[in-house]
KEMILUM-974896 format. One line per 5 residues: number of its first residue (from 1); their letters; for each residue x, y, z of N, C-alpha, C, O, CB. Coordinates in nm, 2 decimals, decimal comma, m for minus. Last residue first. Glycine has a CB too. Layout:
BEGIN
NUM = A = X Y Z X Y Z X Y Z X Y Z X Y Z ~ ... $
This chain:
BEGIN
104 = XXXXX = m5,44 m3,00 m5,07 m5,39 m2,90 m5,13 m5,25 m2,85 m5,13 m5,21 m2,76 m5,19 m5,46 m2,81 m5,10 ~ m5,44 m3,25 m4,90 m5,47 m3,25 m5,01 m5,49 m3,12 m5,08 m5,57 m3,13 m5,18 m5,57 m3,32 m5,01 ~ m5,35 m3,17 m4,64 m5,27 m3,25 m4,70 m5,32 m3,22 m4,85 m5,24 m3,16 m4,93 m5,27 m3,39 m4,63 ~ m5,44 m2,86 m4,52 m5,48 m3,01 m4,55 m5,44 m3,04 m4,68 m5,46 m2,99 m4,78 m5,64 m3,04 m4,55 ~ m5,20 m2,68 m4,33 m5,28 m2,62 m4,47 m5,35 m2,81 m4,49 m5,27 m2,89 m4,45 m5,11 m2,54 m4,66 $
99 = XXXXX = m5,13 m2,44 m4,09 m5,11 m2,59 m4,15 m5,21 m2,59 m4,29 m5,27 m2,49 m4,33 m5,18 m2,73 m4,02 ~ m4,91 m2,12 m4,05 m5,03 m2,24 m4,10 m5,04 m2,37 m4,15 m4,97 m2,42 m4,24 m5,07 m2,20 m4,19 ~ m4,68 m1,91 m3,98 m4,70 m2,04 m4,02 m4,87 m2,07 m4,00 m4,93 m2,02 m3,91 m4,60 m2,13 m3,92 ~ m4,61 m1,65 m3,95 m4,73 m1,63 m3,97 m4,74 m1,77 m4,05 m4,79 m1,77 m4,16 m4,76 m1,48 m4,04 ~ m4,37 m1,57 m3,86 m4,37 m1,63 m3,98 m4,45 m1,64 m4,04 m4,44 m1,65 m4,16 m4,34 m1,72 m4,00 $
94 = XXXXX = m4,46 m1,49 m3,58 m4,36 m1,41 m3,70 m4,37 m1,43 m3,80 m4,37 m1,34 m3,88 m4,24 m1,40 m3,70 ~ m4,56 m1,76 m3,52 m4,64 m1,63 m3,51 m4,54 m1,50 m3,60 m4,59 m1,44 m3,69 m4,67 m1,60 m3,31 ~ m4,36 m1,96 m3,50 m4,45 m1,94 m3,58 m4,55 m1,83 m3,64 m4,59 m1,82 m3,75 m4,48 m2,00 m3,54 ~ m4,16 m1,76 m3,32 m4,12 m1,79 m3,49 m4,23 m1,82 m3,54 m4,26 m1,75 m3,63 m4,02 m1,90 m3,53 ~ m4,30 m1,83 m3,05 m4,31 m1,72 m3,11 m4,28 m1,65 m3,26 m4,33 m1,55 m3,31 m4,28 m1,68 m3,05 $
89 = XXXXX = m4,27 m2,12 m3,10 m4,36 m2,08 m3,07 m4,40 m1,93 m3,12 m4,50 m1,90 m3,20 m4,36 m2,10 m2,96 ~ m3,98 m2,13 m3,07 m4,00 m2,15 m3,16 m4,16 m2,10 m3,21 m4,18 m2,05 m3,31 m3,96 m2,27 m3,16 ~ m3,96 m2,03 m2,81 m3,90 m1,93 m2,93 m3,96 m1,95 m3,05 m3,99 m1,86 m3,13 m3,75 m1,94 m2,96 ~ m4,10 m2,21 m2,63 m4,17 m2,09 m2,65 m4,08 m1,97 m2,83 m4,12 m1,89 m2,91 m4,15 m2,02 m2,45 ~ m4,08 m2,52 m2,79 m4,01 m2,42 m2,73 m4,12 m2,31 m2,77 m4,20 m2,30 m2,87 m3,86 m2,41 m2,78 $
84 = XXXXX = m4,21 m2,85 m2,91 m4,20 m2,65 m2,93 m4,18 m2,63 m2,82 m4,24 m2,69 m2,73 m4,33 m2,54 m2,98 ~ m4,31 m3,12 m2,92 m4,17 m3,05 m2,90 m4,16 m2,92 m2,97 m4,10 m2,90 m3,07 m4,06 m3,12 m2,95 ~ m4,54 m3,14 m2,62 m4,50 m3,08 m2,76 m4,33 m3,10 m2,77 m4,25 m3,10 m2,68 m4,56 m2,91 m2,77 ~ m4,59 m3,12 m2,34 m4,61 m3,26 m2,41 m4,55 m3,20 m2,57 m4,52 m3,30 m2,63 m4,80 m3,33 m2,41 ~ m4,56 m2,85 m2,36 m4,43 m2,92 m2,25 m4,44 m3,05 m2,28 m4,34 m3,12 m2,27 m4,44 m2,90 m2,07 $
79 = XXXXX = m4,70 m2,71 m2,45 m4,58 m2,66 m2,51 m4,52 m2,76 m2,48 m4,43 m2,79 m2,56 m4,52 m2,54 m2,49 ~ m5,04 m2,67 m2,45 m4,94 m2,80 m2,43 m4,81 m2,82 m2,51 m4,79 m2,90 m2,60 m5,03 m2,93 m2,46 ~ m5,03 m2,39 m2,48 m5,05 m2,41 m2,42 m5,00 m2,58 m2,38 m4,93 m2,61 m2,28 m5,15 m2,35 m2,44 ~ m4,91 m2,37 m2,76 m4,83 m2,27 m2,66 m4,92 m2,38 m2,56 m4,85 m2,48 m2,55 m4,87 m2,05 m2,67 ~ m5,09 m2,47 m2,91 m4,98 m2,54 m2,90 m4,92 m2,52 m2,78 m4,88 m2,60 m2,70 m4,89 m2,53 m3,00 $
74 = XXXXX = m5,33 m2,31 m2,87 m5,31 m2,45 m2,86 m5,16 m2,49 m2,81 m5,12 m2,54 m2,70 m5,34 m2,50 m3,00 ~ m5,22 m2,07 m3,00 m5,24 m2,13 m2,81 m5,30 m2,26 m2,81 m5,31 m2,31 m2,69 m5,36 m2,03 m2,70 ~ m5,18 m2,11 m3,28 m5,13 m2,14 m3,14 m5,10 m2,11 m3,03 m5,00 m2,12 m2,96 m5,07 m2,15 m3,14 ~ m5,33 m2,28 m3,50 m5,37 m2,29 m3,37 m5,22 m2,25 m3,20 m5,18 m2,31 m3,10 m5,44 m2,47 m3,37 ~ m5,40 m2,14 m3,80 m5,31 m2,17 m3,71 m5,38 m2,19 m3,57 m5,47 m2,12 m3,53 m5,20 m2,06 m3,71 $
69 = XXXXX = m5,52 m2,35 m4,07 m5,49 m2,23 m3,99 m5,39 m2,29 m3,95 m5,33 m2,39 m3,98 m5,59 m2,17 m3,89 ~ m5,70 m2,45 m4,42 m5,59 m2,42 m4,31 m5,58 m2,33 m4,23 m5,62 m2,21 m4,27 m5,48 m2,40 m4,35 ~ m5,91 m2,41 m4,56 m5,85 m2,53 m4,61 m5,73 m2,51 m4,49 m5,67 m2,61 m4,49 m5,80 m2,53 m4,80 ~ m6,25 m2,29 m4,59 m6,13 m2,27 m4,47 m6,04 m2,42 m4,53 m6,10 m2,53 m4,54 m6,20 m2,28 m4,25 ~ m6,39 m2,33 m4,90 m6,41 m2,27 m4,76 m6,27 m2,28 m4,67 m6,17 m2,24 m4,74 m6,51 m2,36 m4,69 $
64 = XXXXX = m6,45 m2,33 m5,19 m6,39 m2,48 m5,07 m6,46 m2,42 m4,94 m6,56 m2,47 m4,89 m6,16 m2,52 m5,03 ~ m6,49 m2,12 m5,28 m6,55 m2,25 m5,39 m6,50 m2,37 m5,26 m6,52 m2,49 m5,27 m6,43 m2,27 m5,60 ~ m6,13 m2,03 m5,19 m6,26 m1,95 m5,26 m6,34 m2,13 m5,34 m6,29 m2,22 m5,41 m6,18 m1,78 m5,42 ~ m6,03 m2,12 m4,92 m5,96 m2,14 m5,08 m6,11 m2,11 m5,10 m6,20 m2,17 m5,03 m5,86 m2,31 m5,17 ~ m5,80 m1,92 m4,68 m5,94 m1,97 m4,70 m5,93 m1,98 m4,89 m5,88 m1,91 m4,97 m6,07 m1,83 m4,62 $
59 = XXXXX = m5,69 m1,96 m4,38 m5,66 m2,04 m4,51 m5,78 m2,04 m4,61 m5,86 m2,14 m4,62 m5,61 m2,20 m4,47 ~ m5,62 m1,79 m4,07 m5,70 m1,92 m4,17 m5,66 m1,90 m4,28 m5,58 m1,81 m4,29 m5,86 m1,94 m4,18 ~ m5,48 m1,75 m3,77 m5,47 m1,73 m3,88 m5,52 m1,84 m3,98 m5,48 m1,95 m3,98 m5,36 m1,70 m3,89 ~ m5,62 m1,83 m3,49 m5,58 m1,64 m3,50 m5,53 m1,65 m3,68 m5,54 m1,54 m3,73 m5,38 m1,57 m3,34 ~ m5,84 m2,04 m3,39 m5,71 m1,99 m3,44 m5,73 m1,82 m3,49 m5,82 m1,73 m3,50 m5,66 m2,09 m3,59 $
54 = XXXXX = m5,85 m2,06 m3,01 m5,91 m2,12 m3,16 m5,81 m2,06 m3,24 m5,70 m2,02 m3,19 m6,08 m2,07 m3,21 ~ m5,88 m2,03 m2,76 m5,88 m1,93 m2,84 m5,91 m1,96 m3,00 m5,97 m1,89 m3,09 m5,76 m1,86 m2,82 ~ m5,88 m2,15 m2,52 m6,01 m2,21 m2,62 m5,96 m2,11 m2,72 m6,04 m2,13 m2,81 m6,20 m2,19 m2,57 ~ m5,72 m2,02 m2,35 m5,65 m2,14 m2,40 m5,76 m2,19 m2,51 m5,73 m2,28 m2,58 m5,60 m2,26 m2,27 ~ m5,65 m1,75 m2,27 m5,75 m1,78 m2,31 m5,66 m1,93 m2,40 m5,57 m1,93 m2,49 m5,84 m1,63 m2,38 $
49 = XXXXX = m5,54 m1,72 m1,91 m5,48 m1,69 m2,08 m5,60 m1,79 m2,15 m5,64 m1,89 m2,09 m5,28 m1,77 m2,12 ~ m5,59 m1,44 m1,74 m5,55 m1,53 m1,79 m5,56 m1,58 m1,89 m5,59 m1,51 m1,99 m5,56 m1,58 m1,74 ~ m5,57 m1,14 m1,64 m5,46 m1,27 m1,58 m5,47 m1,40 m1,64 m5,39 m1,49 m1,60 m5,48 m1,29 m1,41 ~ m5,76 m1,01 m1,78 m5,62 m1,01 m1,83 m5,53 m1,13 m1,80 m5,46 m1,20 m1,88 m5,54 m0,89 m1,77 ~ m6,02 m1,29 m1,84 m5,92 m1,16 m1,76 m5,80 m1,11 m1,84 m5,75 m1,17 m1,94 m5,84 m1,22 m1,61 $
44 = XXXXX = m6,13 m1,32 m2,17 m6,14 m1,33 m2,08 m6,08 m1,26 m1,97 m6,06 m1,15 m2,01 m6,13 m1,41 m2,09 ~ m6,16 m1,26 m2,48 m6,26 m1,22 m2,36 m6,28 m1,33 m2,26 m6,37 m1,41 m2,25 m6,41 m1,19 m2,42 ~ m5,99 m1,01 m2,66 m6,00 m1,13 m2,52 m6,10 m1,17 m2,45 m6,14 m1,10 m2,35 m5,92 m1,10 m2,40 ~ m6,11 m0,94 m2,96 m6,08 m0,92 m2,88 m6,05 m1,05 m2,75 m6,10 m1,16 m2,76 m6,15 m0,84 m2,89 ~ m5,97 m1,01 m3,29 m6,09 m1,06 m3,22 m6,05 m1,00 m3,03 m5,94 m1,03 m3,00 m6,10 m1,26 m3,24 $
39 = XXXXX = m5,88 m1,08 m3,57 m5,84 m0,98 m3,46 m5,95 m0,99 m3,41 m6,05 m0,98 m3,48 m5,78 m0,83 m3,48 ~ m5,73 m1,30 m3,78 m5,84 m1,25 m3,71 m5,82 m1,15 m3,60 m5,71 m1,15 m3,54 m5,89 m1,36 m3,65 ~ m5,52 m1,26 m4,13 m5,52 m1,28 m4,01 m5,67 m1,22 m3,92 m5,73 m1,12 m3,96 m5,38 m1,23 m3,97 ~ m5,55 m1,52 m4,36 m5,58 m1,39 m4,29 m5,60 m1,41 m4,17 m5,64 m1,50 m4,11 m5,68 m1,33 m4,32 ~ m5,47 m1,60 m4,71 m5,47 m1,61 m4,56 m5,50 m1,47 m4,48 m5,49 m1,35 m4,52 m5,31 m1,67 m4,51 $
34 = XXXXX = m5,58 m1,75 m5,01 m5,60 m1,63 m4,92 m5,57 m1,64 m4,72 m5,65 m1,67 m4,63 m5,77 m1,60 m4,95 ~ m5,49 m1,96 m5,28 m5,60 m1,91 m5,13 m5,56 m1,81 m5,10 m5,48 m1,76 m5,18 m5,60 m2,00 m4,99 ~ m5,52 m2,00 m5,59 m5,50 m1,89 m5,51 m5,60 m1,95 m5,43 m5,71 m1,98 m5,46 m5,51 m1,73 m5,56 ~ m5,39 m2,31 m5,78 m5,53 m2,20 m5,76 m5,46 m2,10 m5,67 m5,33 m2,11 m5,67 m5,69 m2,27 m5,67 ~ m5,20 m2,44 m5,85 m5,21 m2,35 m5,91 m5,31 m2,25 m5,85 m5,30 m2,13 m5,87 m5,24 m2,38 m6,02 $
29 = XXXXX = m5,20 m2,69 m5,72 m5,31 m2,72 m5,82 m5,31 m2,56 m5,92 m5,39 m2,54 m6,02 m5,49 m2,75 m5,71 ~ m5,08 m2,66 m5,51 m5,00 m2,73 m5,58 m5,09 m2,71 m5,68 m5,01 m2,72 m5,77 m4,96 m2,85 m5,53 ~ m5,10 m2,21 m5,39 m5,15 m2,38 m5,41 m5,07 m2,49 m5,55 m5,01 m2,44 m5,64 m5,36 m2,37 m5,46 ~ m5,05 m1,94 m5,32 m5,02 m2,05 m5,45 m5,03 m2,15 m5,38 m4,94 m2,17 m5,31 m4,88 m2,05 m5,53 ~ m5,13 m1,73 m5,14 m5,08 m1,81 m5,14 m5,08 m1,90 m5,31 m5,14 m1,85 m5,41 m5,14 m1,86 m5,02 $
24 = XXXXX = m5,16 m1,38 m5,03 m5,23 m1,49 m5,12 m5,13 m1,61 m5,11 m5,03 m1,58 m5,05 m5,25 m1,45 m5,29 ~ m5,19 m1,24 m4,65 m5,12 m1,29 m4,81 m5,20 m1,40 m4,89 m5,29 m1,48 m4,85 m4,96 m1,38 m4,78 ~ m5,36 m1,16 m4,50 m5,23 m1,10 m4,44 m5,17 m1,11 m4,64 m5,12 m1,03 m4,72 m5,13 m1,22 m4,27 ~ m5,67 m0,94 m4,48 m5,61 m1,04 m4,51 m5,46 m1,00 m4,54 m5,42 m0,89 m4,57 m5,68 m1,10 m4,63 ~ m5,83 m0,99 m4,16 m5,77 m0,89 m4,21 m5,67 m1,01 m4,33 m5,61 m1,12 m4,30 m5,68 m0,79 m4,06 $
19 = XXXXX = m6,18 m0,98 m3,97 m6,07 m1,07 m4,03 m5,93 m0,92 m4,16 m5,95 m0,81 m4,21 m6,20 m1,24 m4,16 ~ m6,26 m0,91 m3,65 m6,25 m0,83 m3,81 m6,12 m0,94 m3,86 m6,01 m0,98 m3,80 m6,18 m0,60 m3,81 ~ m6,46 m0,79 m3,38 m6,40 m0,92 m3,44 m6,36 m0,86 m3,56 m6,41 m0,75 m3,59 m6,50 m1,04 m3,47 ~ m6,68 m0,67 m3,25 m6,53 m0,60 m3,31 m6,45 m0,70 m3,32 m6,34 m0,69 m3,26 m6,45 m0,48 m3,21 ~ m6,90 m0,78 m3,19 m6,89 m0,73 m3,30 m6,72 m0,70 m3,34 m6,67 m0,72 m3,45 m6,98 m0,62 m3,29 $
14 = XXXXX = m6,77 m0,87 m2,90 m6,82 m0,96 m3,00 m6,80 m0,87 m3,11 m6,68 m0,87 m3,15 m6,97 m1,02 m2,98 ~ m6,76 m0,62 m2,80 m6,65 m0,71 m2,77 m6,63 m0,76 m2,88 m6,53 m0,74 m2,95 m6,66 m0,81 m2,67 ~ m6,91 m0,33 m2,80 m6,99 m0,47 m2,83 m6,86 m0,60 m2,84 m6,90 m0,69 m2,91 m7,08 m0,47 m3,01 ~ m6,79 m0,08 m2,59 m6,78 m0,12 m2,73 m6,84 m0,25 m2,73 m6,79 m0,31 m2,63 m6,64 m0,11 m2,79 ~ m6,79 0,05 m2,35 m6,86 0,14 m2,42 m6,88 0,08 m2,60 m6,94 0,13 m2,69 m6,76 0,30 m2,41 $
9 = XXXXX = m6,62 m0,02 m2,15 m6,57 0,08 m2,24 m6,68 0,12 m2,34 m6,66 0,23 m2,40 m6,45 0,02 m2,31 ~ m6,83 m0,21 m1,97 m6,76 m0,08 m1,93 m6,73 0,02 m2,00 m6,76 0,14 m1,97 m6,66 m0,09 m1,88 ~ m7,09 m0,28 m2,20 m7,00 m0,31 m2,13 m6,92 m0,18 m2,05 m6,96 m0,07 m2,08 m6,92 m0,37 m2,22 ~ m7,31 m0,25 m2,38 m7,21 m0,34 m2,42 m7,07 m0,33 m2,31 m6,95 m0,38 m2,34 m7,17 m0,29 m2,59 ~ m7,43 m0,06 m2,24 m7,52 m0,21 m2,28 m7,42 m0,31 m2,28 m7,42 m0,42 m2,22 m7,62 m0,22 m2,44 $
4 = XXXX = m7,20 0,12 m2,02 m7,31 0,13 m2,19 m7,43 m0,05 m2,13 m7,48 m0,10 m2,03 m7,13 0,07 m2,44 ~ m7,08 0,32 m1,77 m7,09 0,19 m1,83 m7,21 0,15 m1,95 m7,32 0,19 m1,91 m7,10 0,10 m1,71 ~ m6,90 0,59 m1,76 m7,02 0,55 m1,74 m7,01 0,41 m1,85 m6,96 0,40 m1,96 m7,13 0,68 m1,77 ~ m6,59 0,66 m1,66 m6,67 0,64 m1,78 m6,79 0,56 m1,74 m6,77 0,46 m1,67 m6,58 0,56 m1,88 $
């Protein structure tokens, strides 16, 4: 494959970011947020693990902006100062857990 502007495969990495929304939520106040999940490509090796990754699921309350995510390669990554286990780790990500600020 002949290599583009945007790279070997031929696609802009960056652009192909896309938020996807997973569920509404109910808030104590009644209102509706919105969670969603990010799909963003790697961009780093395969071999290694993008530990800046930031979060993969947000919280977003319409009139506020981002009220919660998830960070976990964060966590995954200082699993061993943590008390999470990799199972538990991967339960968050199934459960599609989020922290949400105290004051909603």
């Amino acid at each position: 494959m002949a290599e583009s502007r945007y790279g070997k495969y031929g696609f802009d990495r960056i652009r192909d970011r896309r938020e996807y929304l997973s569920k509404t939520i109910k808030l104590k106040d009644g209102s509706h947020a919105y969670q969603f999940w990010t799909f963003t490509d790697w961009h780093v090796h395969f071999h290694d693990f993008e530990i800046d990754r930031g979060i993969d699921r947000f919280v977003y309350l319409p009139g506020k902006g981002i009220i919660g995510g998830s960070f976990d390669f964060y966590f995954y990554f200082h699993r061993k100062k943590l008390p999470i286990e990799y199972a538990d780790f991967m339960q968050n990500i199934k459960e599609e857990k989020v922290m949400i600020a105290d004051n909603y």
